[in-house]
C-alpha positions in Angstrom: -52.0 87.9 -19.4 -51.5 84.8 -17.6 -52.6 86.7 -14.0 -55.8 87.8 -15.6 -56.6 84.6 -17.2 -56.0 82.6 -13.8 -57.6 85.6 -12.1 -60.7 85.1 -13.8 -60.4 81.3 -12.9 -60.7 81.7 -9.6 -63.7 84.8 -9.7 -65.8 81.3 -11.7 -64.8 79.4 -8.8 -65.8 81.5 -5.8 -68.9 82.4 -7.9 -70.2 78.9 -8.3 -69.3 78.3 -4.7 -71.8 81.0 -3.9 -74.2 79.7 -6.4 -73.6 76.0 -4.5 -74.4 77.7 -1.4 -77.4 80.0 -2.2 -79.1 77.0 -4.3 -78.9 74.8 -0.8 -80.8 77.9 1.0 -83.4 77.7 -1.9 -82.6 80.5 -4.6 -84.0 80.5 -8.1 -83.9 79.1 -10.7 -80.6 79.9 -12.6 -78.7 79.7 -9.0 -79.6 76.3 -8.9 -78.6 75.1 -12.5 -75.0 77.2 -11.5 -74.8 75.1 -8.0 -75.5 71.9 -10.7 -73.1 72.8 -13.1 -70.0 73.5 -10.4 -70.9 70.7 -8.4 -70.5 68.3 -11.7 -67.3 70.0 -12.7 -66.1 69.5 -9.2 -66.6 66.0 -9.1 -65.0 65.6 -13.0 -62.1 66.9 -11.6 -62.0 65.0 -8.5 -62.1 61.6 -10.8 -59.5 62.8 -13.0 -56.8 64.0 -10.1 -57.3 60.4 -8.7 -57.0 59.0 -11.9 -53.6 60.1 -12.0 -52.3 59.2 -8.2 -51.6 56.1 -7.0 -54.3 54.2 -5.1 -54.8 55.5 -2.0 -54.8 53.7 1.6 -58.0 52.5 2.5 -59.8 53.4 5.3 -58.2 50.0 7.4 -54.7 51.1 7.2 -55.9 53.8 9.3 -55.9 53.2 13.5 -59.5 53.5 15.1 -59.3 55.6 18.2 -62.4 55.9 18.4 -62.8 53.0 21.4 -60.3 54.7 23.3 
């Protein structure tokens, strides 16, 4: 039970992946309110796993190589 439930997890995600992806290359309508939809729940879930980690390092901890 548990393999069908995260099974059919994962079929949502790569389907509003597509939906993400075919709303960008102009699809219709109900594409684009998918793309909306997993795009939002995407970013709620990004805010809640770094909700729950410890800050991260910022982006001046980091060495610039760039002028190398």
């Amino acid at each position: 039970m548990t393999v069908l439930v995260l099974s059919g997890i994962v079929v949502l995600a790569v389907g509003g992946c597509v939906c993400v992806v075919w709303a960008a290359r102009g699809g219709p309508r109900w594409v684009r309110t998918a793309a909306t939809t997993t795009s939002a729940d995407g970013e709620s879930a990004r805010r809640a796993g770094s909700k729950d980690r410890s800050p991260s390092r910022s982006s001046d901890d980091y060495l610039d190589l760039s002028s190398i």
